[in-house]
C-alpha positions, 0 to 999 in steps of 0.5 A: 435226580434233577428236575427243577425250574429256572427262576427267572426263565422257566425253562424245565432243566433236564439232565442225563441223569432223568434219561438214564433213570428212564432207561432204568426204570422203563426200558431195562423192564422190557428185557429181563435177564438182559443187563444193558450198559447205559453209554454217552452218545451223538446225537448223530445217531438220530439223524434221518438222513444218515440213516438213510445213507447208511448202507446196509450191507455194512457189518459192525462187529458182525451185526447188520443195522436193519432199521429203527423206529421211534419209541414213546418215552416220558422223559422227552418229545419227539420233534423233527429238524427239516432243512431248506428242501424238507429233508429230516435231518437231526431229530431229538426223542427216543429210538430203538435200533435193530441188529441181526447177527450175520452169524446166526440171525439173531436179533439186538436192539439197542436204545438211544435218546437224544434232547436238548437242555437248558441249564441257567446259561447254557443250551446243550445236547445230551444224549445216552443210549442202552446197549445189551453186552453183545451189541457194545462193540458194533454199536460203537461202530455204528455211531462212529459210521452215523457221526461220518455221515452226518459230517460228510455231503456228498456232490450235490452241485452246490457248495457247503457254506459253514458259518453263514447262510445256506445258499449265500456263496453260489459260484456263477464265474466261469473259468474262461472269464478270469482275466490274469496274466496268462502264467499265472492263470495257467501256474493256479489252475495246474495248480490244482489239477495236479494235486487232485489227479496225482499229488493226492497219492504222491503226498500219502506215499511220503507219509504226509497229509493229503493236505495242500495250502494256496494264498492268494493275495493282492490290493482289495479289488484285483479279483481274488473273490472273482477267481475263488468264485471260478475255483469253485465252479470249475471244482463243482462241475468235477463232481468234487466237494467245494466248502466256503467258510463264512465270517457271516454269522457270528456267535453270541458275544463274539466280537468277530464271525472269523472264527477258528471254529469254522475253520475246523468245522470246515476240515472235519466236514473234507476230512468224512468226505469221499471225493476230492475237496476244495475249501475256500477260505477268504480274508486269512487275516481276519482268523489270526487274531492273537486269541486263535492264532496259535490254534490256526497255526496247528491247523496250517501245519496239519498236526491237528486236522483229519484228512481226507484221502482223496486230497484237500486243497485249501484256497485262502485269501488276503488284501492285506499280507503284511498283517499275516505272521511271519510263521504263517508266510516264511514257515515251510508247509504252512502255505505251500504256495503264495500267488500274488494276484497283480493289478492290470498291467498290460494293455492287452488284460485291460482291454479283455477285461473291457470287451468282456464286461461291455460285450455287444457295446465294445467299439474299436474307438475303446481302446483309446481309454486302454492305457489309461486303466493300466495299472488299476484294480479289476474292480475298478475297471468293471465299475467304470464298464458297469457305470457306462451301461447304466447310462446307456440303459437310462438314455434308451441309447443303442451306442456306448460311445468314447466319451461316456467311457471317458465320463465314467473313468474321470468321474470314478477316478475322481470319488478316488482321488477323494476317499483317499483324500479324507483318509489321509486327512483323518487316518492320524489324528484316529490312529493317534487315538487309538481308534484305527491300526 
């Protein structure tokens, strides 16, 4: 048994072995005549908050679950993780569960200890647990249900943001203030509203994963972020679980936070779900590095991925769909439907878009700027709104007139013209270097 120090860190290493020797020498003790099997274990089985979801009606190989308490134990401490809301969430430390037999009545306990440890590099969770021959196989079950719950959110009104900050991905963008060509907009949201209502079950009925994979795609600007935005809103007031994955963080080393990682953890977390789920997915192109691109591939196909009953629908974006593999873009299954998200192209989507942003500013004399922004970004044309807000907000003004309008779209196509300008000077002579693909 190991219970060395670090050298140059200090740390106390602590290994499964010390765990086990613990449950050998001071709790098997504590039930003679009782031989207990030592097994590995989740640290889900530690989780507050799944044990207090976990319904207690439910049988596990005959046994009920009827509650569990903390239990002193030299080998490790005791500590609470508390999220945002102070809820107890993952705990490390000992613990004793207690069985009754539905049968008869009869009681089992089962023991489990979860820690972290540090050894040289690493930083790990270990966790075992003593189990008396009659509970083993309910207690598999049980850690099975935890694991389940652990990985599972119920609707809270809120989306689950995996690999970036709690709370950074809020969907404030109502449905009503997507400005799309009028069948596009209807073809995306029908979209959506038959695969959650009816193909959920169509897809199980074939024998095929529950599994539905959309691409939107267009120049940077068009909107695309704005419309996942409105998904998402519309998802969340359905009681539905909507998912973003994030490229936000990155971990240790990484040169990149778009990880496969996330992408998975993301389906594992629809697939312990018990309503319909919406994961938002933006930038697809970043994820298919040569590395992981193999891995997301298997993903797309559904081969490797869980899946949730109720329906999983996958929203995914790129600026840049030339840089997405061919077997991603041309393989049957992969992306079911790729909806191209245009710049404005009429006047009437120019001029919506305008009154919208400008709302109690809009003037009829406005719409002589329309014709001029067909043609660009949304992006672009809400900055050129935004623009002339602020400077009636600086001049203490009560009137947005024509010519600030007119002011703010030269000065902005200006600051194009001259980005595009110094790319193009410099873009050879980079990538002749090596330095921009």
């Amino acid at each position: 048994m190991s219970n060395s120090t670090v050298p140059e860190t200090g740390f106390k290493q602590l290994r499964s072995d010390e765990l086990a020797a613990w449950i050998t020498t001071e709790w098997q003790p504590r039930y003679p005549g009782q031989p207990l099997n030592t097994v590995w274990v989740d640290d889900s089985v530690t989780n507050d908050e799944a044990l207090t979801k976990l319904n207690r009606e439910m049988a596990f190989d005959g046994y009920l679950f009827t509650g569990y308490a903390p239990v002193a134990c030299s080998a490790v401490s005791q500590i609470e993780n508390r999220d945002y809301e102070g809820i107890t969430g993952g705990q490390i430390g000992a613990f004793v569960y207690h069985f009754e037999a539905e049968a008869d009545g009869t009681t089992a306990d089962a023991l489990a200890i979860c820690t972290h440890y540090s050894d040289q590099d690493a930083y790990c969770r270990v966790g075992v647990a003593a189990v008396p021959e009659p509970l083993r196989g309910a207690w598999a079950l049980f850690a099975q249900e935890c694991y389940r719950l652990v990985h599972s959110y119920e609707p809270v009104g809120r989306v689950v943001v995996v690999g970036g900050r709690y709370g950074s991905f809020v969907p404030t963008v109502a449905w009503d203030e997507i400005i799309l060509p009028v069948a596009l907009k209807a073809d995306i949201m029908d979209d959506l509203l038959s695969f959650f209502t009816k193909g959920a079950a169509v897809y199980t009925k074939l024998n095929l994963k529950p599994f539905r994979k959309l691409l939107l795609a267009g120049v940077p600007g068009t909107g695309k972020t704005m419309l996942c935005n409105a998904l998402a809103k519309w998802a969340l007031a359905r009681n539905y679980l909507v998912i973003y994955v994030s490229s936000a963080y990155k971990a240790f080393g990484a040169e990149t936070g778009a990880t496969f990682d996330k992408i998975q953890e993301a389906l594992d977390v629809a697939a312990n779900s018990r309503v319909p789920t919406l994961i938002i997915l933006e930038e697809l192109d970043a994820y298919l590095n040569d590395k992981e691109k193999a891995l997301i591939l298997n993903v797309l196909d559904g081969s490797e991925s869980r899946m949730n009953p109720y329906g999983t629908l996958l929203i995914s974006t790129t600026n840049y769909p030339q840089a997405i593999d061919e077997r991603v873009l041309k393989r049957p299954g992969r992306l079911d439907r790729i909806y191209i998200i245009p710049q404005m192209r009429t006047q009437l989507d120019v001029e919506a878009m305008l009154r919208r942003y400008l709302g109690g500013l809009w003037q009829e004399a406005h719409l002589a700027l329309v014709p001029k922004l067909v043609g660009y970004p949304g992006a672009f044309i809400r900055e050129v709104a935004i623009y002339a807000l602020t400077q009636v907000a600086y001049g203490d003004m009560d009137v947005l007139s024509l010519d600030m309008m007119m002011e703010a779209f030269e000065g902005l196509r200006a600051q194009i013209e001259a980005r595009d300008d110094f790319l193009t000077q410099y873009d050879a002579p980079m990538i002749a270097n090596g330095v921009h693909e």
